[in-house]
C-alpha positions in Angstrom: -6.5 101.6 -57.5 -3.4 103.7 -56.9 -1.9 104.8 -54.2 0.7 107.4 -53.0 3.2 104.8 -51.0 4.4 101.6 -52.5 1.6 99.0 -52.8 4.4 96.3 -53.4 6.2 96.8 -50.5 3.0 96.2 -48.6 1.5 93.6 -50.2 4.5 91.8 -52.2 2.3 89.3 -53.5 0.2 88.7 -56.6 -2.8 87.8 -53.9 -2.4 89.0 -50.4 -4.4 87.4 -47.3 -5.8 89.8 -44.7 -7.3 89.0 -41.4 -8.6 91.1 -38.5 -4.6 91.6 -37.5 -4.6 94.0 -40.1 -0.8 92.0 -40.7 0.3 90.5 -44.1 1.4 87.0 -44.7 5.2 88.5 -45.3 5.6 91.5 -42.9 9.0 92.4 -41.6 9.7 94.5 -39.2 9.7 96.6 -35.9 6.5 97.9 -33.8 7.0 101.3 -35.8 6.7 99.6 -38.9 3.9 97.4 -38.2 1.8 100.9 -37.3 3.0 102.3 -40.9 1.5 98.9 -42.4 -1.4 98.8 -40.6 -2.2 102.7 -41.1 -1.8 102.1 -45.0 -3.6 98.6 -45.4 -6.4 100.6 -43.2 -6.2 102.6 -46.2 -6.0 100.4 -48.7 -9.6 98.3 -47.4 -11.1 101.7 -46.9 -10.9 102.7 -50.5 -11.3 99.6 -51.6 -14.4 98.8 -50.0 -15.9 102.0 -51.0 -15.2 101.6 -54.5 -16.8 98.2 -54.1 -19.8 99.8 -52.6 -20.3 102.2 -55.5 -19.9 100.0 -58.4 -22.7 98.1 -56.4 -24.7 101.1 -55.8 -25.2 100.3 -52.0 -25.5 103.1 -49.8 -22.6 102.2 -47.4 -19.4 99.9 -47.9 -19.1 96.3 -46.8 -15.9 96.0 -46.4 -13.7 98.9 -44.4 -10.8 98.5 -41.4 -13.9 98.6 -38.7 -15.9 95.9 -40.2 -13.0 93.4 -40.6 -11.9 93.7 -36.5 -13.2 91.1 -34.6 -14.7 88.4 -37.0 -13.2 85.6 -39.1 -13.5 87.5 -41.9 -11.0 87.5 -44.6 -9.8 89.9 -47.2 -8.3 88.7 -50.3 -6.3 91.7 -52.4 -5.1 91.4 -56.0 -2.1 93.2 -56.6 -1.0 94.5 -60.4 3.2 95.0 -58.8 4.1 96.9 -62.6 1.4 99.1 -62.1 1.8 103.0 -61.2 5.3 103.2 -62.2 6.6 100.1 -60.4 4.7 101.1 -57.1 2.5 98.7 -57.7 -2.1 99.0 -57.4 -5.0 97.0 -56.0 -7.2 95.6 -58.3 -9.3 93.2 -57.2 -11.0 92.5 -53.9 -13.1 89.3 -52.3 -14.0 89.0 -48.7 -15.3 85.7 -47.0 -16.8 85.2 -43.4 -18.8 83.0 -41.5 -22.4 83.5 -40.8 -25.2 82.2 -38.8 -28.2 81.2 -41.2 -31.9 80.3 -41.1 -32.3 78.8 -44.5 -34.2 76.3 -46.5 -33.6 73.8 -48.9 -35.6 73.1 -52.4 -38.5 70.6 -50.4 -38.8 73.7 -47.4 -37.0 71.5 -44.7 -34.9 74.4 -42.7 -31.8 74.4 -41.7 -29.6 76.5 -39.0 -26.0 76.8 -40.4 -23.2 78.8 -40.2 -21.7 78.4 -43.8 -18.7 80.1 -45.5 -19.8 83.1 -47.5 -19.2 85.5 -49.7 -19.3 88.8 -48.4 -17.8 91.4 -50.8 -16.1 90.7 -54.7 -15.0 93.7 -56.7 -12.6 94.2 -59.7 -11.4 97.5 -60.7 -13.3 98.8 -63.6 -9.7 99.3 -65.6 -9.5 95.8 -64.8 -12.5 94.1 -65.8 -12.7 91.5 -68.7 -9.5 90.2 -68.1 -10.2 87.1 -65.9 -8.8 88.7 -63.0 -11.8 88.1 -61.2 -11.8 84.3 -61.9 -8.1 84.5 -60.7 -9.0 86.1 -57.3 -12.3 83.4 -56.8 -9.6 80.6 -58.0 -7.0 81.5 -55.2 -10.2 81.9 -52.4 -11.0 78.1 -53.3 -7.8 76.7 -52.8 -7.1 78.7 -49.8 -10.5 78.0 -47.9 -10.6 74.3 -49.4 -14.1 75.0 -50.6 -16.4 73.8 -53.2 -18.2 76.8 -55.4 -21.7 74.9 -54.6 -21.3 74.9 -51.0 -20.9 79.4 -50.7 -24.0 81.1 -49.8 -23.7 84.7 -51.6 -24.9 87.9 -50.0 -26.6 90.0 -52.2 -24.5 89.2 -55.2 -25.0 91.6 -58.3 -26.2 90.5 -61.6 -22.5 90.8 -63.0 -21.7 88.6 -60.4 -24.4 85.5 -60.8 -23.5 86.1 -64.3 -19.7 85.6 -63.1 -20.9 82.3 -61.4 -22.7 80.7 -64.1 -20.0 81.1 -66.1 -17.3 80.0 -64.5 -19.0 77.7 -62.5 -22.1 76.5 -64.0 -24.0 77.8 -60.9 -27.6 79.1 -61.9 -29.8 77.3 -60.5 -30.9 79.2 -57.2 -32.7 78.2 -54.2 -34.9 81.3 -52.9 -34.3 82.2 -49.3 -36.2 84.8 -47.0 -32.6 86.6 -46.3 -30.5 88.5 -48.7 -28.4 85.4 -49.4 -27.9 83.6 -52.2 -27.4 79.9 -52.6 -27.5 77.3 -55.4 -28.7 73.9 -56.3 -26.3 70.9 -54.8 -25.9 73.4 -51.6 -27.8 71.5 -49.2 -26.8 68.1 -50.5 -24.1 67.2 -47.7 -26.9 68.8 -45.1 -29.4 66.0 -45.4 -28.3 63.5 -43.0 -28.0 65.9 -40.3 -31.4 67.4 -40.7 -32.8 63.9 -40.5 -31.3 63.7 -36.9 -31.9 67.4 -36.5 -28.7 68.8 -36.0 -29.5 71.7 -37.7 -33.0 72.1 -36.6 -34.5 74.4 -34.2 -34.9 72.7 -30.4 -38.3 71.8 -29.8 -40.1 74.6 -27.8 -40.8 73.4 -23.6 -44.9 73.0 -23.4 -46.6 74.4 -20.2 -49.3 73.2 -18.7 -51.6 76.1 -18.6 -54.3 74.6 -16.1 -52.2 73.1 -13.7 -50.6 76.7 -13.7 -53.7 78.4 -12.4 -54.2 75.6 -10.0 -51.1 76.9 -8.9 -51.8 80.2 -8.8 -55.4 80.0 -6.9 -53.9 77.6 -4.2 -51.0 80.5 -3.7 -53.5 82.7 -3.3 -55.5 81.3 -0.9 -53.5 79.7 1.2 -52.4 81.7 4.5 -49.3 80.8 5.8 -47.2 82.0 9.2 -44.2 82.9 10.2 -43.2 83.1 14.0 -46.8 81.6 14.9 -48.3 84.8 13.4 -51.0 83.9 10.5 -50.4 86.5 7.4 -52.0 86.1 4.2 -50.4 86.3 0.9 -52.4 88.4 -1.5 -50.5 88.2 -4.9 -50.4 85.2 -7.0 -46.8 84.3 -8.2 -45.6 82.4 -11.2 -45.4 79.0 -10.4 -41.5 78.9 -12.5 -39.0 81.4 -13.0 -37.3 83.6 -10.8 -41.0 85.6 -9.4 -41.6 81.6 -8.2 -39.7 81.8 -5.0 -41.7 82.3 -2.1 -41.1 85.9 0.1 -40.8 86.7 3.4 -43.4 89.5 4.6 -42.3 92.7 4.4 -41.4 94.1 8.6 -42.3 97.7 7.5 -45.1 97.1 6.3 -46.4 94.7 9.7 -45.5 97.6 11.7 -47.0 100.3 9.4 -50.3 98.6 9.8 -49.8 98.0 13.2 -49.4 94.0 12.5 -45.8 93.4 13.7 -44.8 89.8 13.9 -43.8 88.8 17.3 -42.1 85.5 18.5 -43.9 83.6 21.1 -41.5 84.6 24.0 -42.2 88.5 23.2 -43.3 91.1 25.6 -45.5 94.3 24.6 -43.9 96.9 26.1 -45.8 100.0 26.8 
């Protein structure tokens, strides 16, 4: 994908790394020119992630400036610098990012993980069928220090499990209930820890139902006194959570029913 400024001034590598800073690995410069670079790599994600979304057929992008602020995500651009008369174009894009996961493995044990995924992979259509893709995956490996196996995929197209299967002999998938994708040999470091349930969900607190309402009745009909006055509590509370604290009797309310609460050393006057 062209563009009107120059692509190789901005991102002077073959593959340039781009986090939330919206900042390239090599930048330069003064305040000024750090807006200039963020306003054009702004750019350059937007259209990007558009294109991605379109070749995918989704109805909105993944990956745009917005998206990328605030997460761990990262953006991985390929860069063809003889391209548009020297200025240089993007042709490739991959974004990864953590995500929290309910999953399951091949026997239905579950899991809760937050594994590295693969968010968004496009290659320009002028592009395609030159390995440029397997370039791009190549350079996300060695820079995340990840296996293939161990990526969960979200909603990968079928050029794309093609992609893995043959580059990576991945095609053996493991369904889930989410739009994720991940493969056989993907759970395999997991086991241990779901044994001592790392990754399993904390047991839910039982309540004893009955000795609740024992509670409850025993609240209700017991009177109780404040300044030697008797006064009767007429709603039941919960014998945990915040409603469980007891509550004084409400003064208004006494001396709207003409039932004020006097000390012992009070006079009537009147």
């Amino acid at each position: 994908m062209e563009f009107k400024f120059n692509v190789n001034k901005l991102l002077p590598r073959k593959i340039n790394k781009v986090t939330h800073t919206l900042i390239p690995e090599d930048f330069r410069g003064d305040r000024r020119e750090l807006n200039e670079c963020q306003r054009q790599l702004s750019r350059v994600l937007d259209d990007m992630g558009e294109a991605s979304a379109r070749a995918q057929g989704l109805n909105k992008p993944i990956t745009s400036t917005l998206k990328l602020r605030d997460t761990d995500h990262v953006v991985y651009l390929l860069v063809d610098n003889e391209a548009n008369n020297g200025l240089g174009s993007v042709v490739g894009l991959l974004k990864t990012g953590s995500k929290n996961l309910f999953m399951f493995d091949e026997t239905g044990a579950h899991y809760q993980l937050k594994p590295r995924c693969i968010l968004d992979f496009y290659v320009h259509e002028s592009r395609q069928r030159m390995g440029l893709g397997n370039i791009l995956y190549q350079h996300m490996l060695s820079e995340e220090d990840i296996r293939p196996v161990k990526l969960a995929i979200d909603r990968p197209s079928e050029k794309f499990l093609a992609f893995l299967d043959k580059y990576y002999g991945l095609s053996k998938i493991i369904p889930q209930n989410n739009k994720f994708v991940v493969f056989q040999g993907f759970f395999d470091d997991e086991r241990q820890d779901v044994r001592t349930n790392r990754y399993s969900l904390p047991a839910k607190t039982s309540i004893d139902i009955g000795a609740s309402n024992v509670v409850h009745n025993n609240i209700g009909k017991s009177n109780s006194s404040l300044n030697g006055v008797p006064y009767s509590s007429s709603v039941s509370r919960s014998s945990f959570g915040r409603y469980a604290a007891a509550r004084p009797p409400c003064s208004m309310a006494n001396i709207i029913h003409n039932t004020a609460v006097l000390g012992p050393s009070a006079e009537r006057t009147g």
